[in-house]
N, C-alpha and C positions, 0 to 999 in steps of 0.2 A: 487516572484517565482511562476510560474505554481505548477497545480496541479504535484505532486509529481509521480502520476500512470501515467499520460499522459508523461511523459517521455520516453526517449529509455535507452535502459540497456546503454549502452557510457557514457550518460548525467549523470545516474543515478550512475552511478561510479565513474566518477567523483567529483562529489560531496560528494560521501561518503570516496571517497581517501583526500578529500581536509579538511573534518570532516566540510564540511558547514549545511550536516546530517547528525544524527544518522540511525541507523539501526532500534530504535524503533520508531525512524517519519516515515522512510519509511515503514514500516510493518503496522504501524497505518495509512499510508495513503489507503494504499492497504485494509484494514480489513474495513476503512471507504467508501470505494468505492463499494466494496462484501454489505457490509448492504445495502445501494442506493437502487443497483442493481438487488440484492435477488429477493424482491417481484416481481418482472418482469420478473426474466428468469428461476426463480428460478432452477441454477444448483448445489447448496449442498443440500445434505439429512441431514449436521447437521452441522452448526457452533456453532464453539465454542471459546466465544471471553475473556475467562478467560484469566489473566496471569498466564505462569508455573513457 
């Protein structure tokens, strides 16, 4: 499977309708891609990658 973020929301529903993902793969994909990226475009003033 590709990266999880490089998907389109379609793809990306489907798969989570089909339960081939969770909603905390997808979110951990996405939280993994924000860390990468941070240093470089830096667009948060504060992440926060605790579980609630």
């Amino acid at each position: 499977m590709s990266n999880l973020s490089d998907l389109s929301v379609r793809q990306t529903l489907n798969l989570l309708q089909n339960g081939d993902i969770s909603s905390l793969e997808l979110t951990q994909s996405y939280l993994d891609r924000i860390q990468a990226l941070e240093p470089k475009i830096k667009a948060f003033i504060t992440l926060t990658l605790s579980p609630v």
